[in-house]
Backbone as numpy.savetxt, mean C-alpha at the origin, in Angstrom:
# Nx Ny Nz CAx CAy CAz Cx Cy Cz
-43.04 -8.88 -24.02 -42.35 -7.71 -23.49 -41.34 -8.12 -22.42
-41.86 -9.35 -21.87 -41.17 -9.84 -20.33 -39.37 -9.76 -21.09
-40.06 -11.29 -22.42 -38.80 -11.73 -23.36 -37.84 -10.67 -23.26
-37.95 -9.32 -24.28 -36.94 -8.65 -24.61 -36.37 -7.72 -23.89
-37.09 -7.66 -22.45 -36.27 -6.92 -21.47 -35.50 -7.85 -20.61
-35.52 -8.99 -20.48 -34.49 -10.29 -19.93 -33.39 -10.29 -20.93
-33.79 -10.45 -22.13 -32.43 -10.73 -23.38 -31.86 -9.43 -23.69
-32.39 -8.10 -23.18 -31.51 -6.20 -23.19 -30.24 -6.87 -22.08
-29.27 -6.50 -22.82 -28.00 -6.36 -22.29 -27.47 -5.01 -22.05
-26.54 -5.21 -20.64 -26.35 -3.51 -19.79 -25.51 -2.83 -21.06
-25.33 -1.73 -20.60 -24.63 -0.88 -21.03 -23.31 -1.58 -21.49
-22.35 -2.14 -20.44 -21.17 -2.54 -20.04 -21.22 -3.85 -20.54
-22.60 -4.65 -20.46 -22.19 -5.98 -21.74 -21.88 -5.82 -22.92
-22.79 -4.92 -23.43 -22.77 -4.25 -24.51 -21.14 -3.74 -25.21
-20.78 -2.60 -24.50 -19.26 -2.29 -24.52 -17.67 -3.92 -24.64
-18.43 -4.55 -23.86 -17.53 -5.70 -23.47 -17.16 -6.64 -25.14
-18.61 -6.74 -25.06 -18.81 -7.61 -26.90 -18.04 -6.86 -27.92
-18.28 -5.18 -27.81 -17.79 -4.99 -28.88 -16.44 -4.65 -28.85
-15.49 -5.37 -27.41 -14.27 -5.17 -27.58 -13.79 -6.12 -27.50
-14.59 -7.43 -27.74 -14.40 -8.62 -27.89 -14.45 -8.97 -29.61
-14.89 -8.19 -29.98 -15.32 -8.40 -31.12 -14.44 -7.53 -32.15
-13.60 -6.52 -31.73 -12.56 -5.74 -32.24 -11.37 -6.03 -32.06
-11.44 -7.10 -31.15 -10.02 -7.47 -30.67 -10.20 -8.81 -30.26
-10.47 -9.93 -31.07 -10.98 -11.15 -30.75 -9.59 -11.74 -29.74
-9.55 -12.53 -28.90 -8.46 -13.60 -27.87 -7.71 -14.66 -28.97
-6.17 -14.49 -28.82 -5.62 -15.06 -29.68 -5.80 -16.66 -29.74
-5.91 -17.34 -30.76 -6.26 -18.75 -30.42 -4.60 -19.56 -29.51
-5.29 -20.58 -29.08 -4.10 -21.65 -28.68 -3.46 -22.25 -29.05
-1.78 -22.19 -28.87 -1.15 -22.97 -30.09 -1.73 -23.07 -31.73
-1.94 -21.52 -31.75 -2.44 -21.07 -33.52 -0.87 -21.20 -34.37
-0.80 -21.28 -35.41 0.81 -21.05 -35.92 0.75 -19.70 -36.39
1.87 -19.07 -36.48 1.83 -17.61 -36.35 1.99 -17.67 -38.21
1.67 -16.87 -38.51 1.95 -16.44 -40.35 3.18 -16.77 -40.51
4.32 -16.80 -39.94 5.68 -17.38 -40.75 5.47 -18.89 -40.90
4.17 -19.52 -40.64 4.38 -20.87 -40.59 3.12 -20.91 -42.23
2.83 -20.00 -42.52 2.37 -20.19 -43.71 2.45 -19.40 -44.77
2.20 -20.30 -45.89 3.43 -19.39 -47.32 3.05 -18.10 -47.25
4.26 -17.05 -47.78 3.42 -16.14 -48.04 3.21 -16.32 -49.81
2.14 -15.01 -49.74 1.60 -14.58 -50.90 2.21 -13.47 -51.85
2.60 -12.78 -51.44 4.10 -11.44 -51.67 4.60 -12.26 -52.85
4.26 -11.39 -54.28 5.17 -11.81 -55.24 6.43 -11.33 -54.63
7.18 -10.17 -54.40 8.23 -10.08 -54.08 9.11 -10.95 -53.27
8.49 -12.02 -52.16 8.85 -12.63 -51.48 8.65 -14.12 -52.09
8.55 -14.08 -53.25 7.98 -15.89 -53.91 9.17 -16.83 -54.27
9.52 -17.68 -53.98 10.73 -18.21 -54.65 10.05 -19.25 -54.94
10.56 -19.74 -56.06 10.46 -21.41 -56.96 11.08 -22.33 -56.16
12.48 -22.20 -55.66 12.98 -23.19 -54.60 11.98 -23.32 -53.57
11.60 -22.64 -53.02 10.49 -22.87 -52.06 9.24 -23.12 -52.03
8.66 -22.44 -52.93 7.10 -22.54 -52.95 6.51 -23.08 -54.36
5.69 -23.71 -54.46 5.40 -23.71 -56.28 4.09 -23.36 -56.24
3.77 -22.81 -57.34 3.11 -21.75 -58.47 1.16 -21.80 -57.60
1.31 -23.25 -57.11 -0.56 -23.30 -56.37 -0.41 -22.42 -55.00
0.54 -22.35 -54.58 0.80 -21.51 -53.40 0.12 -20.12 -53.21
0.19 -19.80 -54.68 0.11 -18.01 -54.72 -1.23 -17.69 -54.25
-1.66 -16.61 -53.07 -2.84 -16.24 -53.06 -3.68 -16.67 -52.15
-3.34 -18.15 -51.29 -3.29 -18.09 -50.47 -2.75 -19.00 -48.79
-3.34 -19.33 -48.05 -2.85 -19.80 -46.67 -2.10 -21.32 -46.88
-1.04 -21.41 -46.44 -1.18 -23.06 -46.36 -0.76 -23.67 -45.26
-0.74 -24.74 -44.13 -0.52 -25.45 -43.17 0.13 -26.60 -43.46
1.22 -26.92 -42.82 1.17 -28.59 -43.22 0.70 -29.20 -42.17
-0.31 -30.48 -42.17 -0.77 -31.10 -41.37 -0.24 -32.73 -41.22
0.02 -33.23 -40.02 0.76 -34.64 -39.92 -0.57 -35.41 -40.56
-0.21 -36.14 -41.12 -1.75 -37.33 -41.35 -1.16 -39.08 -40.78
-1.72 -40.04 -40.53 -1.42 -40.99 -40.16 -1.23 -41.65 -40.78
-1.66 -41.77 -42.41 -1.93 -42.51 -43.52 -0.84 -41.93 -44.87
-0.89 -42.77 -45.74 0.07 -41.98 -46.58 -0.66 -40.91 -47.62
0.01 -39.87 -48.09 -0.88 -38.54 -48.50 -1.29 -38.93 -49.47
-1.02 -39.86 -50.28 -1.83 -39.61 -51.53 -2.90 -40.81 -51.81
-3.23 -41.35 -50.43 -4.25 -42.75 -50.28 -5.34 -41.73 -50.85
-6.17 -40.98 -50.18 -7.38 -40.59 -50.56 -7.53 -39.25 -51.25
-6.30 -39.20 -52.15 -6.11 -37.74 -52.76 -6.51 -38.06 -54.13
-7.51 -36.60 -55.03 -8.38 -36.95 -55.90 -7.75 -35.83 -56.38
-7.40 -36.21 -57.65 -6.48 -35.21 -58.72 -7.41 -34.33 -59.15
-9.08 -34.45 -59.62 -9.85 -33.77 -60.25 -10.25 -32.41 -59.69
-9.83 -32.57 -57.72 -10.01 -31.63 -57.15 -9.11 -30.73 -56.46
-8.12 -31.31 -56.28 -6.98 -30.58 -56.11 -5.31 -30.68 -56.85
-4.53 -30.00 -56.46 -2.89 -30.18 -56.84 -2.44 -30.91 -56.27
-1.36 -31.55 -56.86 -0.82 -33.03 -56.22 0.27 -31.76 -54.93
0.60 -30.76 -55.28 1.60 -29.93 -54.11 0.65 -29.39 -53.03
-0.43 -29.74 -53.25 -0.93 -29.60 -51.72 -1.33 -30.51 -51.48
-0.49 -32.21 -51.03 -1.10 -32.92 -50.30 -0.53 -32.27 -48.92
-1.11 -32.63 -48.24 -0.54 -33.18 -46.67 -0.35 -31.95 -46.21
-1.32 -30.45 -46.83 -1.12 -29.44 -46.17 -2.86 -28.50 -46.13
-2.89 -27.94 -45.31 -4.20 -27.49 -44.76 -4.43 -25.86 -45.39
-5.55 -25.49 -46.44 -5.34 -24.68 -47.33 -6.91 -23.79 -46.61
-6.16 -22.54 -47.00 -7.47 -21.64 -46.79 -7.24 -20.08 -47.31
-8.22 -19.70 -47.77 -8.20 -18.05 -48.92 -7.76 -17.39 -47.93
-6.51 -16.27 -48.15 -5.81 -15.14 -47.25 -7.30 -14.41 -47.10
-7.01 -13.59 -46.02 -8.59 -13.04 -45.52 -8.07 -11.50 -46.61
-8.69 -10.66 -46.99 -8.57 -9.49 -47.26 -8.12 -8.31 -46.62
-6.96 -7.47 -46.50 -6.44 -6.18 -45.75 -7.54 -5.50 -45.15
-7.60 -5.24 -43.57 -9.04 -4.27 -43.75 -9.00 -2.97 -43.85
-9.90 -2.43 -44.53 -9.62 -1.02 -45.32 -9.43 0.12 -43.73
-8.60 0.97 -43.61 -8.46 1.74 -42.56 -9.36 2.97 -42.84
-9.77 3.18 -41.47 -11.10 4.23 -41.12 -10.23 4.94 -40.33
-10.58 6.20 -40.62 -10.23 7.61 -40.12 -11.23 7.98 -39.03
-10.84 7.71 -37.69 -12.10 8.10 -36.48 -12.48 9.18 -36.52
-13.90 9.41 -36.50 -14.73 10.37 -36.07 -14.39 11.08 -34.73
-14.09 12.15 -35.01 -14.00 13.06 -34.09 -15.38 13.45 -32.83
-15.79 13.04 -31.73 -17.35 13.84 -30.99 -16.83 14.29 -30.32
-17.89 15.53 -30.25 -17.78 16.52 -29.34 -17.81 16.01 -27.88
-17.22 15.93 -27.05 -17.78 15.47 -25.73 -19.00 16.69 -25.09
-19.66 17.77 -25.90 -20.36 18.21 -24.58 -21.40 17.83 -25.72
-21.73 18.16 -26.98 -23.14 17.62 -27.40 -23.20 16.10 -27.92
-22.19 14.89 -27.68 -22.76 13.61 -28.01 -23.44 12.76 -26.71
-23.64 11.77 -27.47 -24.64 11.26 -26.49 -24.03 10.57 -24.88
-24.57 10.02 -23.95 -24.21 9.18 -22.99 -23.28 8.24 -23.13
-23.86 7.60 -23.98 -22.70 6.31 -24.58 -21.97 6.56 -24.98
-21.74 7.67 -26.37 -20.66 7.96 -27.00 -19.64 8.76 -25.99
-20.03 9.06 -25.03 -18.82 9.90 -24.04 -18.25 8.97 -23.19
-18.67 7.29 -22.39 -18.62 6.89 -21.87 -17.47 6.03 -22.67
-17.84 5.46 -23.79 -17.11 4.95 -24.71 -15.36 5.60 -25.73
-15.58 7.08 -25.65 -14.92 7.52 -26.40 -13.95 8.28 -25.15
-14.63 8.85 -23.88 -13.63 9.67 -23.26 -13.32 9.23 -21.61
-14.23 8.38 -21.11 -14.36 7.35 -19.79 -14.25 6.16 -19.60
-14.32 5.27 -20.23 -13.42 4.26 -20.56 -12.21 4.05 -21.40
-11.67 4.74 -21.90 -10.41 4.67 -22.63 -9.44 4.53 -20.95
-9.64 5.83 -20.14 -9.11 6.16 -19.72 -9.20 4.86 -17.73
-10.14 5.23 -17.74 -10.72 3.95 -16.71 -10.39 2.69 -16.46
-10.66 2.16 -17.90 -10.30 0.56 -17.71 -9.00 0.22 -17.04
-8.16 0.60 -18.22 -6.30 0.49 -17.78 -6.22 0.93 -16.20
-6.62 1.96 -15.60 -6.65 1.75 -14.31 -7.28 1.39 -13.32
-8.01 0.45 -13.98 -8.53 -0.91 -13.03 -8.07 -1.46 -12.63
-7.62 -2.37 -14.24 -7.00 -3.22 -14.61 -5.37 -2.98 -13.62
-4.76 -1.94 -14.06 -3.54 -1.70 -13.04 -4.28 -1.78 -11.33
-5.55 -1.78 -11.26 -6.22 -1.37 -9.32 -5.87 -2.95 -9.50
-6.18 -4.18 -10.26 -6.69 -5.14 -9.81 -5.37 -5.92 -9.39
-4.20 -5.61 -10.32 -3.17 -5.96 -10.39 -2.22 -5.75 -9.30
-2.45 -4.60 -8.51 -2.33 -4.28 -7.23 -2.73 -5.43 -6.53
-3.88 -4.89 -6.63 -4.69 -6.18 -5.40 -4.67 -6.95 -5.41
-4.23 -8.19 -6.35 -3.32 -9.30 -5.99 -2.34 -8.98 -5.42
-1.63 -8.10 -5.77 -0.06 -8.30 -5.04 0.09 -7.96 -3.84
-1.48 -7.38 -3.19 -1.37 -7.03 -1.38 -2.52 -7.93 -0.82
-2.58 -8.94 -1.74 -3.40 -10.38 -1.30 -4.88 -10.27 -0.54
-5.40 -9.12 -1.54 -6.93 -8.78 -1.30 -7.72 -10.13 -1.67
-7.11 -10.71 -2.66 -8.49 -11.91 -2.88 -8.44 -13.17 -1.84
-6.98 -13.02 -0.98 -7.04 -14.32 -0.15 -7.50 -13.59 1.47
-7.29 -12.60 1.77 -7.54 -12.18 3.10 -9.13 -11.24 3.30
-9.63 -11.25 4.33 -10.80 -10.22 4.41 -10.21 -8.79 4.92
-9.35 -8.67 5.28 -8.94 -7.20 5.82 -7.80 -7.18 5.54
-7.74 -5.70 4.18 -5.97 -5.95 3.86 -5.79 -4.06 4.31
-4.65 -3.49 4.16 -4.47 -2.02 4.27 -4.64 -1.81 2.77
-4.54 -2.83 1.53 -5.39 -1.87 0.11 -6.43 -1.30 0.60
-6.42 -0.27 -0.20 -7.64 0.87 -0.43 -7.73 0.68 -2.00
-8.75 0.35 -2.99 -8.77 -0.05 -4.23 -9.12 2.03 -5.09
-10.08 2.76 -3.67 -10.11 4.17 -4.27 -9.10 4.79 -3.92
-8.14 4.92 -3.31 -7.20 5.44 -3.67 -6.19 5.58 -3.90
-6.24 4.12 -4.32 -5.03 3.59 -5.62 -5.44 4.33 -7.02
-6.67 4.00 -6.88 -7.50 4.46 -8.75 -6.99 5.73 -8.67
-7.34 6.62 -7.41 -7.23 8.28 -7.46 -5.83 8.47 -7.89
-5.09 8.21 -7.34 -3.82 8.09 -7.16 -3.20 7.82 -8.83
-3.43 6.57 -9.50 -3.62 6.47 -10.59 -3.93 7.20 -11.71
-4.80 7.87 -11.70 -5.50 8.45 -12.45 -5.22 10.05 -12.32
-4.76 10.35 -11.11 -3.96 11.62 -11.09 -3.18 11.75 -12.00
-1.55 10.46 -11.93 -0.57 10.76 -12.02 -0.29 10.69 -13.44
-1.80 9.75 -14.15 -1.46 9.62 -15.43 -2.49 10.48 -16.50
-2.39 11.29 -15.78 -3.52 13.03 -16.36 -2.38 13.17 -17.80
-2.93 13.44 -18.81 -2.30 13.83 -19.45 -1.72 15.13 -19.85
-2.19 15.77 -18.74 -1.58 17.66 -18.51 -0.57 17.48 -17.56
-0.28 15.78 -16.89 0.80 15.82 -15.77 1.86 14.81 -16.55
1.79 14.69 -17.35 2.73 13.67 -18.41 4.03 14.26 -18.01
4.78 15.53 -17.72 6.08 15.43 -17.75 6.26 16.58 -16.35
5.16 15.86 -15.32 5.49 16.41 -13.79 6.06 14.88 -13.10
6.61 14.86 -11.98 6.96 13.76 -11.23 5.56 13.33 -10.64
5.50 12.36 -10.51 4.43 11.22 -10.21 3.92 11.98 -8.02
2.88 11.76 -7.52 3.24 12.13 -6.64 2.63 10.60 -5.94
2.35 10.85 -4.13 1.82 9.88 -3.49 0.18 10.50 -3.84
-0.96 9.82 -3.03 -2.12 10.09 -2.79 -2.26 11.36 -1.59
-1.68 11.08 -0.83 -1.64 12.31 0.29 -1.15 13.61 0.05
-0.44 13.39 -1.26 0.27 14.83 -1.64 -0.65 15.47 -2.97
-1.13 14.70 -2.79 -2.57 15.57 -4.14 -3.39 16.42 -3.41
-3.42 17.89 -4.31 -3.68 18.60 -3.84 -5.12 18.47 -3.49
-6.06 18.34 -3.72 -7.53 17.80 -3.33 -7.85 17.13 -2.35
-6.76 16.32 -2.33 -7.05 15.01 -0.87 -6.39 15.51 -0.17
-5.22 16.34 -0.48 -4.81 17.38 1.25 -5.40 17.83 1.97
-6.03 18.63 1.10 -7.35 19.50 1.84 -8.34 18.77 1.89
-9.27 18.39 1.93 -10.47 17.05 2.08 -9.42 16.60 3.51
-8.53 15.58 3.54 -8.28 15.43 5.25 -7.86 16.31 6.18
-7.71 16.94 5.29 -7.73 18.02 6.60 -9.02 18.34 7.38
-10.05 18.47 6.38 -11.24 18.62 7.43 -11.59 17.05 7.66
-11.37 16.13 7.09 -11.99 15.26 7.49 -11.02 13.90 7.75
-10.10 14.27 8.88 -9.22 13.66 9.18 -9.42 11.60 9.22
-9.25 10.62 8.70 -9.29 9.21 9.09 -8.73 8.79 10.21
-9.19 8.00 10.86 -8.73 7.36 12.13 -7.49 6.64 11.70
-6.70 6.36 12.37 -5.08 5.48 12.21 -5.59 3.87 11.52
-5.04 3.79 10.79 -4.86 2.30 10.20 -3.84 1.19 11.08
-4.93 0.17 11.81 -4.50 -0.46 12.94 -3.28 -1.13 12.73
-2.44 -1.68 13.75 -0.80 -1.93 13.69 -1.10 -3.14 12.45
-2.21 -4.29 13.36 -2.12 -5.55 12.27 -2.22 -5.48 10.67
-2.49 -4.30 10.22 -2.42 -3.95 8.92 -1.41 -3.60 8.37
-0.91 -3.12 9.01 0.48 -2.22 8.63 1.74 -3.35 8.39
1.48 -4.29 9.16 2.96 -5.32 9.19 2.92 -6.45 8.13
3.76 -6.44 7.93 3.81 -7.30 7.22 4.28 -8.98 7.73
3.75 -9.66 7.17 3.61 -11.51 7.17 5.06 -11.53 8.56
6.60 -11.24 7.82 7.34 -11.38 8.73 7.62 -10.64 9.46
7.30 -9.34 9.68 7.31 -8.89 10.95 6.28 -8.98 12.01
5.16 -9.32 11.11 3.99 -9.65 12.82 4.43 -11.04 12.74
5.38 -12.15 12.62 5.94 -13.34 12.67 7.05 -13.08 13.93
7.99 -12.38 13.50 8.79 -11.63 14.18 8.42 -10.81 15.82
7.41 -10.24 15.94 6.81 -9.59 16.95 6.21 -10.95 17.94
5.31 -11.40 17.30 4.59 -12.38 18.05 5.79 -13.67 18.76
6.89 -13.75 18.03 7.85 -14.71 18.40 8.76 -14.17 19.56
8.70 -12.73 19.66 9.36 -12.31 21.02 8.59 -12.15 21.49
7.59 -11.88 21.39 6.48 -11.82 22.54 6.69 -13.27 23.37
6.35 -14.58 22.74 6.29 -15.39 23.34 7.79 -16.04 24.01
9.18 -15.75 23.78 10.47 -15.90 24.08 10.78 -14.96 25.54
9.52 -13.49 25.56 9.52 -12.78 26.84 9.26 -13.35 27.82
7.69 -13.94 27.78 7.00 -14.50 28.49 7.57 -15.90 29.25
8.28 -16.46 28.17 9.10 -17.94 29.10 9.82 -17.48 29.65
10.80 -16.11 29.31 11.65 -16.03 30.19 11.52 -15.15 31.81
10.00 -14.72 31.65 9.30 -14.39 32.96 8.96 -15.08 33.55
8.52 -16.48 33.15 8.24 -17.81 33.91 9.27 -18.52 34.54
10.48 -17.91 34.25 11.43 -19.06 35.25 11.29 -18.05 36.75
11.88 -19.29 37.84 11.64 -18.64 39.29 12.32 -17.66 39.74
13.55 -17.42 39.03 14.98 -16.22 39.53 14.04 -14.85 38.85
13.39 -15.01 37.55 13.19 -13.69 37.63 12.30 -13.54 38.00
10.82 -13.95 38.26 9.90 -13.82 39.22 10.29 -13.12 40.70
11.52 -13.74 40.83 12.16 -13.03 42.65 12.48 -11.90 42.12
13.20 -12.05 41.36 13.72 -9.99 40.57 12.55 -9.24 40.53
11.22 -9.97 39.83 10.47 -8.59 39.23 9.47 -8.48 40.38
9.44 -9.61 41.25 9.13 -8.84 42.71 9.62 -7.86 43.78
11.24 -8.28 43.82 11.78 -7.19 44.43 11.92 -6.30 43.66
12.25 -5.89 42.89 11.99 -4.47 41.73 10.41 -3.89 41.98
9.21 -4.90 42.33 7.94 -4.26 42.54 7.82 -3.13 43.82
8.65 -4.19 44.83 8.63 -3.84 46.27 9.97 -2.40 46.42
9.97 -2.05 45.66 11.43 -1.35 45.75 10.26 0.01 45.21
9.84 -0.37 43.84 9.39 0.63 43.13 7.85 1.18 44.17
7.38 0.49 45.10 6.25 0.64 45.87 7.11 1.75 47.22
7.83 1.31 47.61 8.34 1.99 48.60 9.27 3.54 48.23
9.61 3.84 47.12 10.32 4.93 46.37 9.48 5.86 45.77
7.82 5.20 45.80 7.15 5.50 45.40 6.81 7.06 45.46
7.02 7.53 46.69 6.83 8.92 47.33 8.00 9.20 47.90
8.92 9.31 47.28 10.13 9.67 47.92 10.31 11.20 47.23
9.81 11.70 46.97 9.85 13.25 46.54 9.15 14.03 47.87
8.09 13.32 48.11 7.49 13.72 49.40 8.05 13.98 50.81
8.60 12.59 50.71 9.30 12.52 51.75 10.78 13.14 52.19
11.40 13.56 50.90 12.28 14.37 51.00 11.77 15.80 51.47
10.61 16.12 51.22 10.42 17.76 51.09 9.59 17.40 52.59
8.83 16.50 53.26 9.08 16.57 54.79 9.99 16.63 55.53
11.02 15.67 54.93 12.48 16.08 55.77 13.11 17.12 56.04
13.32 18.05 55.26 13.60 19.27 55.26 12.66 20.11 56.05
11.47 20.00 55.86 10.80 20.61 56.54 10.79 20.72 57.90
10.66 19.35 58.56 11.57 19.08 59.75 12.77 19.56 59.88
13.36 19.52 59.30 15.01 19.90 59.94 15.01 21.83 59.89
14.38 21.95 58.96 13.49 23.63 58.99 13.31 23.67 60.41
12.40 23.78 60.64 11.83 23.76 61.76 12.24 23.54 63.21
13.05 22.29 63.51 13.77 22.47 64.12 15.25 23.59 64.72
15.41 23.61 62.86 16.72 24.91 63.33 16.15 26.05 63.78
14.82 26.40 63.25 14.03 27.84 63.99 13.82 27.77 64.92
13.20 26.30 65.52 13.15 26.86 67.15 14.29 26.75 67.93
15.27 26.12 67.24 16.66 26.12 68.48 17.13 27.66 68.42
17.16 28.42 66.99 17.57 29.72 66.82 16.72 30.44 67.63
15.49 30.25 68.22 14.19 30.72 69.16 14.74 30.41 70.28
14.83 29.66 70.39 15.52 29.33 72.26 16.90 29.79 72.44
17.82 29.80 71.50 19.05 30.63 71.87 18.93 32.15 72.14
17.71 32.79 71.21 17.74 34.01 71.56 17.10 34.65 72.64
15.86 33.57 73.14 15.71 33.72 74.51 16.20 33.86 75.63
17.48 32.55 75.44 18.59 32.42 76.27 19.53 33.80 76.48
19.55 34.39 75.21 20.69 35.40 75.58 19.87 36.65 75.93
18.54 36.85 75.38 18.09 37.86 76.15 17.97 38.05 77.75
17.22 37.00 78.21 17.45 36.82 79.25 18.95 36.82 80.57
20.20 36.50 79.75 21.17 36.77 80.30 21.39 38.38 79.98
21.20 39.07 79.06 21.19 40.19 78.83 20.81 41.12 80.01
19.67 41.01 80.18 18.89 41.45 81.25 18.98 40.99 82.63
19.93 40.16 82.84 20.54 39.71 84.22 21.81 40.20 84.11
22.09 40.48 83.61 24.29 40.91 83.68 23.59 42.15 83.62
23.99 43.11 84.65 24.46 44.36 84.44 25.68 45.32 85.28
26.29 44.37 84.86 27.81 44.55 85.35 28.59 45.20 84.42
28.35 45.30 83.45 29.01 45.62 82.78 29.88 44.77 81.53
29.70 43.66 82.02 31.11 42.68 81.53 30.37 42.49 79.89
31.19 42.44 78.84 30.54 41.76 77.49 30.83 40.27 77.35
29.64 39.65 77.48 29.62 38.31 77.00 30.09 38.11 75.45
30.43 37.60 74.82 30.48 36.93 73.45 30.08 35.62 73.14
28.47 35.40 72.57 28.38 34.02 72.38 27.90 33.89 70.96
28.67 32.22 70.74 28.49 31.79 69.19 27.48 30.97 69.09
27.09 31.43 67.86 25.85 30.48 67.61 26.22 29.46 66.99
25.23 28.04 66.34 26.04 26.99 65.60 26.29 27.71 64.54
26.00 28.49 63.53 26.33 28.82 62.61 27.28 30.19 62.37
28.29 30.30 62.14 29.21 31.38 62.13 28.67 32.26 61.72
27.68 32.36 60.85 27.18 33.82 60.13 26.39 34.75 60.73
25.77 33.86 62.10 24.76 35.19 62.79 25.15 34.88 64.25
26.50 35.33 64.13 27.35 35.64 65.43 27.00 36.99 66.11
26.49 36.87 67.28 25.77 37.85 68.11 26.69 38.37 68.98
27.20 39.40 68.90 28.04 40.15 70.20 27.21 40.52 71.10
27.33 40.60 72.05 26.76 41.81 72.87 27.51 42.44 73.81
């Protein structure tokens, strides 16, 4: 029992074989069919081909020796030395696919017929990505592999075949989803690319020497000492005034003392006229 549940293959091995097996990997340096006769009466010529040809494959193969050292007439045609022969395989008869229902067939048959058709290819396009934003050489890239797929798999809906393609953020589902559930910012070092965090880091360090010489060290000290002392100069303006306030009230206080008091000592009659510093509250009496 141990045996045949070790040798059960998944689901997805399973699937794999039989698309290995429907679509076998082309061989290496195979010769393609124009490199062997055809069989097509219509296509047969006598200048070209003779009469053992018909029916099926032939190769020519280099040999090192001369072709007809170990060639045995009883078993073959003297026109096929020095060429590599094999029966044309048979046309395969074409099958008309079965139509399933996707809501009453089985697990497999839905997985096979309506979730992987559609899936694989945009993997395959996720993976193809992800080389090209150098996920397999770095541990932290800004790919997101889900929502590339989403993204993917949106745009190639076949009810959206002749809408414009959109981004991931503009799908209507994932609008709403961040909205309540907003992501934190994707940090700067992600975002840049090779030559611009090359670029950044190289003025950074071109700043820094040029803060190390001694002339500007004296600059960005006196610029410190400047900016320390200006520091409260809003303040100190609105005391000044305040003072100079203040002062003009009590001199305007003591002038009017002054003239009351002469007021009340002249009574002679005579009219004084005195000016104040300011022309506008010129006091007769």
């Amino acid at each position: 029992m141990a045996k045949m549940i070790a040798e059960k293959k998944s689901l997805w091995q399973q699937v794999c074989d039989e698309y290995d097996t429907q679509y076998p990997p082309p061989l290496e340096n195979a010769a393609s069919d124009t490199c062997s006769v055809e069989t097509c009466i219509s296509q047969y010529s006598a200048s070209k081909h003779s009469p053992v040809f018909q029916g099926i494959m032939a190769s020519k193969v280099a040999v090192d020796t001369g072709l007809f050292n170990d060639f045995e007439p009883q078993c073959s045609h003297p026109a096929l030395a020095g060429y590599a022969v094999a029966p044309r395989p048979p046309q395969p008869k074409s099958v008309t696919p079965e139509i399933i229902d996707p809501h009453t067939c089985s697990p497999r048959e839905y997985l096979e017929n309506y979730l992987f058709p559609a899936l694989l290819p945009g993997m395959e396009a996720m993976l193809a990505q992800a080389q090209r934003e150098c996920c397999l050489e770095r541990k932290r890239t800004r790919f997101n592999a889900c929502d590339f797929l989403t993204e993917w798999l949106y745009n190639k809906n076949p009810r959206r075949l002749e809408q414009e393609p959109v981004s991931f953020e503009e799908i209507p589902f994932v609008r709403d989803w961040l909205r309540e559930h907003p992501r934190p910012p994707i940090p700067l070092s992600l975002l840049l690319s090779d030559e611009s965090a090359a670029i950044l880091i190289q003025a950074g360090w071109r700043g820094y020497k040029v803060r190390c010489d001694p002339e500007v060290q004296e600059l960005r000290q006196w610029q410190k000492e400047l900016r320390e002392e200006s520091r409260d100069i809003g303040q100190r303006v609105q005391e000044f005034w305040a003072n100079q306030s203040r002062g003009r009230r009590g001199m305007l206080e003591r002038v009017g003392r002054e003239l009351e008091d002469t007021s009340q000592g002249n009574r002679s009659g005579v009219c004084i006229r005195v000016l104040s510093p300011t022309p506008q509250n010129t006091v007769i009496l």
